[in-house]
Every structure is written in structure tokens, then in C-alpha cells.
C-alpha positions as CSV (number, residue, x, y, z in Angstrom):
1,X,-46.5,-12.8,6.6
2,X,-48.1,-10.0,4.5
3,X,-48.9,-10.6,0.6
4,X,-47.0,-8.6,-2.0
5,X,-49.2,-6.0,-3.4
6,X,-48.3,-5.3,-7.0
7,X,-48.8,-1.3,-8.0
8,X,-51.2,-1.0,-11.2
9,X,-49.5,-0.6,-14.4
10,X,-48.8,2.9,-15.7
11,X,-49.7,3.2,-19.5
12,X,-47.4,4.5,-21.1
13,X,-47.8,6.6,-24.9
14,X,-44.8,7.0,-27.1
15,X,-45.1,10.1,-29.0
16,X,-43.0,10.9,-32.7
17,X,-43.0,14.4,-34.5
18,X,-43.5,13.5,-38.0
19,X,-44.6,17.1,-39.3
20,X,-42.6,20.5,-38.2
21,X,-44.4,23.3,-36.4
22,X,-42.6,25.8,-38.8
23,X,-46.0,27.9,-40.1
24,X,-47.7,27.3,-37.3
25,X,-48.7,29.0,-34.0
26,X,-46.3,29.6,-31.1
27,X,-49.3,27.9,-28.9
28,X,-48.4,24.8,-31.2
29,X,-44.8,25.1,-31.0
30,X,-44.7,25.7,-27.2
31,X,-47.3,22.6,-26.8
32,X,-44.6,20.7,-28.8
33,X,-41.9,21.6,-26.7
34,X,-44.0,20.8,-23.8
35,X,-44.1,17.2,-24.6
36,X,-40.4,17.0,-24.8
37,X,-40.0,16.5,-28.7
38,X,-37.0,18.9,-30.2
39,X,-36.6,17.8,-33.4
40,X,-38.0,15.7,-36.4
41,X,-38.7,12.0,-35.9
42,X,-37.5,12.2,-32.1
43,X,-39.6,9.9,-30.3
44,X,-40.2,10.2,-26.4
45,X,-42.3,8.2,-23.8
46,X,-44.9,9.6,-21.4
47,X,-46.9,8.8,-19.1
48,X,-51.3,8.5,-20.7
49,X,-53.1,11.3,-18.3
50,X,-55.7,13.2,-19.7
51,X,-53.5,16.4,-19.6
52,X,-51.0,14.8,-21.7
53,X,-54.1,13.6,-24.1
54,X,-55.0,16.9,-24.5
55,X,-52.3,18.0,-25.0
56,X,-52.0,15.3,-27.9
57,X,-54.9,16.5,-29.5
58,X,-54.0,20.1,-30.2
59,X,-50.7,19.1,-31.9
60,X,-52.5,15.8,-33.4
61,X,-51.4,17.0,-37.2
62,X,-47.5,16.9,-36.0
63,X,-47.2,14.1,-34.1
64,X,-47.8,9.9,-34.2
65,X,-49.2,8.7,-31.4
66,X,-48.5,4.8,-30.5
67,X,-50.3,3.4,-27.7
68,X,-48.8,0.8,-25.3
């Protein structure tokens, strides 16, 4: 009987917008979109690639970034 294989686990970042993009550029704002945030202190989880990290670090003023 074959053995289970378990899949790796997928790290996962949770990502809060704690500053508004009002004043800054539409590159910002779009980015902010991007990641799925729509309003203040909305909090959403995505999966860690190193798209979404730099992604992350051009909007790293507006938004928390909590590791899990």
C-alpha cells in the first residue's frame, strides 16, 4: 500500500492598510488594489511569492505586514 505524501505547506502573509493612498501615486493606489485591500484596516491573506513581496515593498509605508 503506498505512503501518504503530505504537500509542503504554503506560507501564508496577512496584509492590513493602516495608511491611505490618498496623496499618493496611481502606481501606489493600483498596487494597493492589486493586493485586494479596499479600504482602511481591511486585512486580507495571500499567499508569500516573491511577486507578492515585491509588491509589499513598494506600498511598505501603507500597509502591516504579519508573517505566518
Amino acid at each position: 500500500m503506498p505512503k501518504k505524501v503530505e504537500a509542503p505547506k504554503v506560507k501564508m502573509v496577512k496584509i492590513t492598510q493602516v495608511k491611505s493612498a490618498i496623496g499618493y501615486s496611481k502606481v501606489h493606489k493600483a498596487t494597493i488594489r492589486a493586493l485586494g485591500i479596499h479600504r482602511m484596516h481591511e486585512t486580507v491573506e495571500q499567499v508569500d511569492t516573491p511577486t507578492l513581496r515585491g509588491m509589499l515593498r513598494k506600498v511598505a509605508n501603507l500597509v502591516d505586514v504579519v508573517e505566518e
